[in-house]
Backbone as a ProteinNet text record, in pm:
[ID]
protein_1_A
[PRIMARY]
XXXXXXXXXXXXXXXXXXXXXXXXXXXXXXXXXXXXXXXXXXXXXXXXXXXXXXXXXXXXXXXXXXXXXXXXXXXXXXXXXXXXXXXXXXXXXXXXXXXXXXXXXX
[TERTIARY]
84.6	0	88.8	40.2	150.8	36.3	128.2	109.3	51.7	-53.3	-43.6	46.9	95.4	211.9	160.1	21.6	-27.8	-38.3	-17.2	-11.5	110.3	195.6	369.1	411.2	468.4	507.7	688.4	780.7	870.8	897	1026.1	1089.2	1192.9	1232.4	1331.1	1431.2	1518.2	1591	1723.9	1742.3	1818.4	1930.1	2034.9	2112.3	2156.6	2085.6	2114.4	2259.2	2354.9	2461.6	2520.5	2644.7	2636.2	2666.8	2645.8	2685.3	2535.5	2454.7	2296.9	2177	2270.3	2144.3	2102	2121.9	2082.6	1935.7	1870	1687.1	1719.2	1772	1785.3	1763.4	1872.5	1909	1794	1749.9	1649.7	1536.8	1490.2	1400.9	1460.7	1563.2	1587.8	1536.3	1595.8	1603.4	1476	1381	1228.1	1158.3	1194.6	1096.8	1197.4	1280.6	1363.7	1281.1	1216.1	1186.1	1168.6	1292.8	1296	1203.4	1177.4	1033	1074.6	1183.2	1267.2	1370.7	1417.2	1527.9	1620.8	1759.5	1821.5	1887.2	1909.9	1956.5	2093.6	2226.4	2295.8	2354.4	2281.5	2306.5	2469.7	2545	2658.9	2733.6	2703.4	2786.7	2670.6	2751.9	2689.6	2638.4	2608.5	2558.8	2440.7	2326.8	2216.4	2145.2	2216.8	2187.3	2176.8	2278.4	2258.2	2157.4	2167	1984.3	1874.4	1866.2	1750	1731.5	1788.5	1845.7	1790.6	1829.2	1805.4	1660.6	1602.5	1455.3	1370.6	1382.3	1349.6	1328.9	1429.1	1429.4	1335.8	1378.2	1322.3	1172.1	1123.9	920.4	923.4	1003.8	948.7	918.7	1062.9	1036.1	913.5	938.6	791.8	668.1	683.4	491	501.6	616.8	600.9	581.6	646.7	580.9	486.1	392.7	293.5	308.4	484	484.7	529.9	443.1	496.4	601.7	731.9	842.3	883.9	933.8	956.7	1123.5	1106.9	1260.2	1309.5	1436.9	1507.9	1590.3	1573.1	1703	1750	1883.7	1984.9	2089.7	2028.9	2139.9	2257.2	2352.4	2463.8	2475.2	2518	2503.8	2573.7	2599.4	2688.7	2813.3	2841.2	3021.1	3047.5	3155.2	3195.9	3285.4	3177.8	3267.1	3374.5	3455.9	3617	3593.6	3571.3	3545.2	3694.7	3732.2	3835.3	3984.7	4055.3	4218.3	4327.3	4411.3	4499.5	4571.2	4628.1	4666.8	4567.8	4443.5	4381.9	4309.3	4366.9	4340	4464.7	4377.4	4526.4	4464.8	4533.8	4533	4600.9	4478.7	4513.7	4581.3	4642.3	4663.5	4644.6	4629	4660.5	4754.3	4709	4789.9	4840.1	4764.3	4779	4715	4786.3	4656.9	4630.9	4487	4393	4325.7	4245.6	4163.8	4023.6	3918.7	3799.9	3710.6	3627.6	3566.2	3463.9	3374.6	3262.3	3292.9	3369.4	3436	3445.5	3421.5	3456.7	3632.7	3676.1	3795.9	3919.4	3987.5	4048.4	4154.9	4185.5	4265.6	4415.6	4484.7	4599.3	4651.2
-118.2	0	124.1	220.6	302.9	470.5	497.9	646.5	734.9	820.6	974.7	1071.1	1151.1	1252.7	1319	1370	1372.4	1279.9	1167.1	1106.8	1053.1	1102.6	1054.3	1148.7	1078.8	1205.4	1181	1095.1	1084.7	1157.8	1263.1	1324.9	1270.3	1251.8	1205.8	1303.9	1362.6	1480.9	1451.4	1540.5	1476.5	1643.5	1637.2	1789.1	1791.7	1887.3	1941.3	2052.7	2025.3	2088.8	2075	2073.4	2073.6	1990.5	1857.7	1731.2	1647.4	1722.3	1705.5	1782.7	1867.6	2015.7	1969.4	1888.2	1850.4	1798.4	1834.9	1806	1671.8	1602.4	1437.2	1403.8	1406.6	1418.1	1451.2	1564.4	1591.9	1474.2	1457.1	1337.7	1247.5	1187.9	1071.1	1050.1	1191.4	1162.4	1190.2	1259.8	1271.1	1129.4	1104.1	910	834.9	805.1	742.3	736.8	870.3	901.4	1021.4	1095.4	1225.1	1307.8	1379.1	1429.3	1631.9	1614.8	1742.9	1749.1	1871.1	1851.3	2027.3	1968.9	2098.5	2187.5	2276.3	2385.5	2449.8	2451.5	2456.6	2624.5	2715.7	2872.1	2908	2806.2	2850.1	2911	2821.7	2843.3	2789.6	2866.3	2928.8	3047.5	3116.7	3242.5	3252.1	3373.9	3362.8	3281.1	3363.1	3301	3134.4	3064.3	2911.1	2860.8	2952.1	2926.9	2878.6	3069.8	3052.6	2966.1	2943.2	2850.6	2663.1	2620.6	2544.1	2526.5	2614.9	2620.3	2613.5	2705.1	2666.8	2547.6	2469.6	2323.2	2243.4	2291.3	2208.8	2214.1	2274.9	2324.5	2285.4	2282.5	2268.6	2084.8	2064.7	1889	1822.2	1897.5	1884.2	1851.9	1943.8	2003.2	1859.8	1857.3	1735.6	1600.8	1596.4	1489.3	1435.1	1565.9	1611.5	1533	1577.5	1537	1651.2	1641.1	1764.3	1737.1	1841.9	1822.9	1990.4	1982.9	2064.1	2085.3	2236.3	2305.2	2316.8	2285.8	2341.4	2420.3	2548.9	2611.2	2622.6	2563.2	2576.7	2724.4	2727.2	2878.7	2878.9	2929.4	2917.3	2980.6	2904.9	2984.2	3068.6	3109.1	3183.9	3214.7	3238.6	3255.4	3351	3422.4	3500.5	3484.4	3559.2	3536.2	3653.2	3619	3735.5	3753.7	3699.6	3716.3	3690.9	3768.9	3735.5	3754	3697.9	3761.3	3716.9	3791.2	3808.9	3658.6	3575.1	3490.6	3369.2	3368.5	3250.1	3265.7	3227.3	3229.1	3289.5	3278.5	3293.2	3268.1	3220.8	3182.1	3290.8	3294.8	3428.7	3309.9	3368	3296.8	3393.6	3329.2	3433.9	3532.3	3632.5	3772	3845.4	3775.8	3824.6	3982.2	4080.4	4190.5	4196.4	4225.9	4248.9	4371.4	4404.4	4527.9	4450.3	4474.4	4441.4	4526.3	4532.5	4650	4587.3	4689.6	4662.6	4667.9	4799.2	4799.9	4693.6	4656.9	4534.8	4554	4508.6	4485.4	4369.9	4348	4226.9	4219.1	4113.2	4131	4102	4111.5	4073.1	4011.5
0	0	0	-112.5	-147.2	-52.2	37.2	85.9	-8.6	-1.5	-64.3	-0.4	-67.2	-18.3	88.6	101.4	229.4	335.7	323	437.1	498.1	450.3	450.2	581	648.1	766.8	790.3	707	642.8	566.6	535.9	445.1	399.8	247.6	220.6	138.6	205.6	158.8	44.7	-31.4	-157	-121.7	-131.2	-132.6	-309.5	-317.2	-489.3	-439.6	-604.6	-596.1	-726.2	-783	-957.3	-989.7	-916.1	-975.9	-937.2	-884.6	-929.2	-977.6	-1038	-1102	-1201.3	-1286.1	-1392.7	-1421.5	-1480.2	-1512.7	-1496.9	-1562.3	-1569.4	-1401.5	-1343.6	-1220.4	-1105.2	-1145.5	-1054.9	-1051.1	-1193.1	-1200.4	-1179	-1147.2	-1106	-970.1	-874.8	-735.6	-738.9	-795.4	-732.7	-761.6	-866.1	-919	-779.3	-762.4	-659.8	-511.9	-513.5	-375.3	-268.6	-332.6	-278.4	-267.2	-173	-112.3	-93.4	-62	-11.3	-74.1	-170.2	-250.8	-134.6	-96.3	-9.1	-92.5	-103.5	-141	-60	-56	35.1	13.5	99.3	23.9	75.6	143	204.1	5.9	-66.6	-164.7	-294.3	-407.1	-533.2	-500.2	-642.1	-639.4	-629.5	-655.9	-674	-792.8	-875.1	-997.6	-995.6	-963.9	-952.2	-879.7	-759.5	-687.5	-780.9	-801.2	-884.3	-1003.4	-1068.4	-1181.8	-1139.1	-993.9	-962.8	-889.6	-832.3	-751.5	-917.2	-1030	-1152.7	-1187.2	-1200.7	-1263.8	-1160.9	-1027.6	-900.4	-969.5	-956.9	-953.8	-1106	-1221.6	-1344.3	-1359.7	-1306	-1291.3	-1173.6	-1093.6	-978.8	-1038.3	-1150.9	-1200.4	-1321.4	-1398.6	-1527	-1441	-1324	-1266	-1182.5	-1161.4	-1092.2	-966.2	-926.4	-779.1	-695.6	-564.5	-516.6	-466.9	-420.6	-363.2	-337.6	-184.3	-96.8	-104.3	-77.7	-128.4	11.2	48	183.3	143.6	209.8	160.8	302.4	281.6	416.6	417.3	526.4	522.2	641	619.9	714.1	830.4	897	1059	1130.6	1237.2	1264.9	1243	1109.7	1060.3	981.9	978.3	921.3	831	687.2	583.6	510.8	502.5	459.9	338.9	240.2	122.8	42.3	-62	-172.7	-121.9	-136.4	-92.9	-234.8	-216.9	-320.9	-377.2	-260.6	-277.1	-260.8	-266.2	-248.7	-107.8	5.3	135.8	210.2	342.9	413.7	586.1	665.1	812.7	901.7	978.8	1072.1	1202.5	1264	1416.4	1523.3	1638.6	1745.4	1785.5	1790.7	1795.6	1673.6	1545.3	1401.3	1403.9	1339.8	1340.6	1211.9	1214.8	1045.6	1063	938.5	931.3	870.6	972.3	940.6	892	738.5	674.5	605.1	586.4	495.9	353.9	307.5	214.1	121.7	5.5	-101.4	-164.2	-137.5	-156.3	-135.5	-243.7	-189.2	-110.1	-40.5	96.5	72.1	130	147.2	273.3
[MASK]
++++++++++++++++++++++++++++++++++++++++++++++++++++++++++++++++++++++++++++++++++++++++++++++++++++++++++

């Protein structure tokens, strides 16, 4: 006896990322099972978001299954943004300059 999606109180969460954005892909994991597809906003741009919540709801509707978006958002951390050489490791008793400013670091 197969559940209606209303009566399922099981989520089965799938994390979309670019080695599952693909329309193919998406329908795989939704026919498979997937109930909740995650969205991980730590990384990609907007654009890939949106790009992906798109495909999400277009493949949803061709398979007239519903499926629920998580978008995970990141928690308490602070992000530095671009630096000259790639990264770089602060240690204790390092001094930096912290700014709103867009600019890349050194």
């Amino acid at each position: 006896m197969q559940l209606q999606a209303s009566q399922r109180r099981t989520k089965i969460v799938a994390t979309i990322g670019p080695a599952t954005s693909s329309p193919e892909v998406l329908r795989a994991l939704i026919e498979a099972g997937a109930t909740t597809l995650r969205l991980n906003f730590s990384h990609g741009t907007h654009e890939d978001h949106q790009r992906n919540i798109r495909l999400i709801r277009q493949t949803s509707f061709e398979l007239n299954q519903p499926v629920g978006i998580l978008q995970d958002l990141q928690g308490p951390k602070i992000r530095l943004g671009r630096f000259e050489n790639g990264s770089i490791v602060l240690k204790p008793g390092d001094r930096f300059i912290l700014t709103s400013h867009s600019m890349i670091g050194t």
